[in-house]
Backbone as JSON, one array per atom type, in Angstrom:
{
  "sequence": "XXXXXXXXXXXXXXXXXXXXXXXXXXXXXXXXXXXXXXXXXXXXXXXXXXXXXXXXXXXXXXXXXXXXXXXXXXXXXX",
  "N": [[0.83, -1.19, 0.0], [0.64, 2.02, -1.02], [2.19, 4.87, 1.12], [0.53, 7.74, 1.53], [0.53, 9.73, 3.01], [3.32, 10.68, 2.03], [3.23, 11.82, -0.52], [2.72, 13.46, -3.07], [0.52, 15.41, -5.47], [0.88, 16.48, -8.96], [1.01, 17.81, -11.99], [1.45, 18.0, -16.01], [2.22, 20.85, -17.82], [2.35, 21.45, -21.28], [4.78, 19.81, -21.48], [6.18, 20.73, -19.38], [6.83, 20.25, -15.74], [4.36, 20.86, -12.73], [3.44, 21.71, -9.85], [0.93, 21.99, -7.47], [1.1, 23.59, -5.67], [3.66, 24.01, -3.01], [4.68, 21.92, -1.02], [5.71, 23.0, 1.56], [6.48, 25.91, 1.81], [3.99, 26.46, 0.75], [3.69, 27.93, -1.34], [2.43, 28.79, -4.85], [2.11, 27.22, -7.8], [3.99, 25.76, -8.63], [7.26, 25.47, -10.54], [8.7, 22.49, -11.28], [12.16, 21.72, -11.6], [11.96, 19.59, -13.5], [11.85, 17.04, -15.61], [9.34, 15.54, -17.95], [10.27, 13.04, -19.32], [12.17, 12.29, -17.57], [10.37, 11.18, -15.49], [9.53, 8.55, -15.62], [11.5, 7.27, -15.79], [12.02, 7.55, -12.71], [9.43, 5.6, -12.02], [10.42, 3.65, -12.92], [12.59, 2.8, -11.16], [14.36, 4.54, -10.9], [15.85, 6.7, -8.27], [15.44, 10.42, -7.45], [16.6, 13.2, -6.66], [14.97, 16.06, -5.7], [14.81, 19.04, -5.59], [13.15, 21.86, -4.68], [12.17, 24.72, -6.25], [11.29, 27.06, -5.07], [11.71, 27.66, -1.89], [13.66, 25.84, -1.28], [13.83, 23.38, -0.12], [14.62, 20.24, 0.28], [13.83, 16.63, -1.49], [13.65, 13.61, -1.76], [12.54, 11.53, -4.45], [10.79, 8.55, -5.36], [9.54, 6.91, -6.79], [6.75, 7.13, -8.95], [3.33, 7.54, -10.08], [0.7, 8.56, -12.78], [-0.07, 10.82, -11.48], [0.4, 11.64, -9.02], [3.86, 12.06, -6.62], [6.22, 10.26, -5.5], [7.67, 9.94, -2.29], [10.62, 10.03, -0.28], [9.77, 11.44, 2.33], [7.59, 12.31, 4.37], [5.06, 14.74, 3.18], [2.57, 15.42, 3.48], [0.54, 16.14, 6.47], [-1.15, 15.91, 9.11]],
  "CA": [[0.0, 0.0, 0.0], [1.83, 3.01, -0.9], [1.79, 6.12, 1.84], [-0.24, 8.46, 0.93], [1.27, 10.99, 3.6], [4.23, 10.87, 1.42], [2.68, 11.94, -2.01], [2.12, 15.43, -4.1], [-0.21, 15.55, -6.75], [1.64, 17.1, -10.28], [0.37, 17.97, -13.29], [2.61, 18.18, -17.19], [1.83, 21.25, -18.74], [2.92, 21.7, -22.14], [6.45, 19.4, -21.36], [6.91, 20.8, -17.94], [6.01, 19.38, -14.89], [4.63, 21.52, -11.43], [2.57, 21.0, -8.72], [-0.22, 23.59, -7.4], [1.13, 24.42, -4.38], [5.15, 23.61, -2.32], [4.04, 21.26, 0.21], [6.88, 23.45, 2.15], [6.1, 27.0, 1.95], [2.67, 26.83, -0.11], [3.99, 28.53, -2.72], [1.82, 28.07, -5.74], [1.83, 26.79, -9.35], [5.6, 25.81, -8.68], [7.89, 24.8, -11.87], [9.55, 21.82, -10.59], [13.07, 21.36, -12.03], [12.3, 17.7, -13.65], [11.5, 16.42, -17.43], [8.4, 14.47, -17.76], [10.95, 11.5, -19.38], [12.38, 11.7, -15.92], [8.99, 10.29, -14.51], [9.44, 7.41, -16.33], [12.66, 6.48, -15.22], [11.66, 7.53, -11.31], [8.72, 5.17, -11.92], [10.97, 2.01, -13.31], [13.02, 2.38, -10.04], [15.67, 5.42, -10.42], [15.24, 7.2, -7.31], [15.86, 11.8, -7.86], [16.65, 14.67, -5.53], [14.12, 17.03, -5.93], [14.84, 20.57, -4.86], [11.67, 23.02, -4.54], [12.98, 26.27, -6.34], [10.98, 28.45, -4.17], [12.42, 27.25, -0.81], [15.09, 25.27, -1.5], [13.68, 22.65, 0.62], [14.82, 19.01, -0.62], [12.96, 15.29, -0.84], [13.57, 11.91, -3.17], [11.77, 10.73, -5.11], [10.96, 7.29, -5.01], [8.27, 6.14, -7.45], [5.47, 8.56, -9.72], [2.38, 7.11, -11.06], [0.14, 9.91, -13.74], [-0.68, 11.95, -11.05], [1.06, 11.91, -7.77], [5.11, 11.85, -7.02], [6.16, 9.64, -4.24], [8.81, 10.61, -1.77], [11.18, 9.17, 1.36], [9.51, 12.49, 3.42], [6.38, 13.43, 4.59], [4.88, 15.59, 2.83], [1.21, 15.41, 4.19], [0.96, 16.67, 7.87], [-2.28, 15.93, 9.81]],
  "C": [[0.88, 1.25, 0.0], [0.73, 4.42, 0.35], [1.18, 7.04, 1.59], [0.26, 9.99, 1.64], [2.81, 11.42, 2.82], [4.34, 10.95, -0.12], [2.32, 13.23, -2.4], [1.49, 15.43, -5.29], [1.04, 16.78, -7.83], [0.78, 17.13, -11.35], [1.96, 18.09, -14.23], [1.73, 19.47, -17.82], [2.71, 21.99, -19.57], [4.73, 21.83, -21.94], [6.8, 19.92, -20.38], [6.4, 20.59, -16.77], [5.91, 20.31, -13.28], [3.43, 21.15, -11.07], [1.91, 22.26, -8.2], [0.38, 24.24, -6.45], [2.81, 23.1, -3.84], [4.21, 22.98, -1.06], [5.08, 21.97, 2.08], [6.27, 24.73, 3.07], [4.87, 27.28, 1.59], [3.14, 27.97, -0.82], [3.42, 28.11, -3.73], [1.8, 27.97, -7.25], [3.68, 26.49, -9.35], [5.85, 24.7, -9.57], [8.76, 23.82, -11.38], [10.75, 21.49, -11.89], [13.1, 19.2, -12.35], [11.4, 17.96, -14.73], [10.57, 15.79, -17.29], [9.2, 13.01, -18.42], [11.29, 10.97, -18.15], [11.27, 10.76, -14.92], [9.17, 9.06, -14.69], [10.34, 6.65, -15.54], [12.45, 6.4, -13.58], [10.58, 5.87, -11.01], [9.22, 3.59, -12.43], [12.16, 2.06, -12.17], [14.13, 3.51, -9.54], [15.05, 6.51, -8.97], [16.08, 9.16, -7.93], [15.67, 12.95, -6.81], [16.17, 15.49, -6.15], [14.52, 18.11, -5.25], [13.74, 21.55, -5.31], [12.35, 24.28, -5.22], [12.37, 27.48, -5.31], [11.01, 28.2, -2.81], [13.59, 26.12, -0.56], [15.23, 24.07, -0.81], [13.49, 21.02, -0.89], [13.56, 17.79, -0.64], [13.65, 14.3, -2.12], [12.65, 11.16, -3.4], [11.93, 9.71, -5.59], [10.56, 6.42, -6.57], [6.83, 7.75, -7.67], [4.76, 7.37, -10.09], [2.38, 8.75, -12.11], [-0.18, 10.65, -12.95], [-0.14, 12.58, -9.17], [2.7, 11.35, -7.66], [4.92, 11.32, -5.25], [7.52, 9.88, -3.71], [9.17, 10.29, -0.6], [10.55, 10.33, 2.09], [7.82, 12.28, 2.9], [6.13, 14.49, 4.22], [3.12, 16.27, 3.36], [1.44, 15.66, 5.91], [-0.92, 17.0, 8.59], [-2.72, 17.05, 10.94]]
}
């Protein structure tokens, strides 16, 4: 069962890939520094240091399906 506290919804638009909101700072519509080929490869096992550009705050990424990126941190916070 994958974590679900450790997941960020993403969107691709037009070849670049960001997420609505920094699960960090809430910063929103942020351009994440990563290729949508990159998904691919995250998702057949390569694991990728993600850095947030608008806080500089890190995570790895584990595993992506089409719509959420999966990551060794908590990103969800009850």
């Amino acid at each position: 069962m994958i974590p679900f506290h450790k997941t960020w919804p993403y969107d691709i638009v037009m070849g670049d890939v960001y997420v609505q909101s920094c699960p960090f700072c809430d910063h929103e519509n942020v351009l994440l520094p990563l290729k949508p080929k990159e998904l691919k490869l995250i998702h057949e096992g390569m694991k990728k240091l993600l850095v947030f550009p608008c806080c500089h705050n890190k995570i790895t990424l584990v595993d992506c399906d089409a719509d959420y990126l999966l990551s060794d941190t908590t990103l969800r916070h009850h």
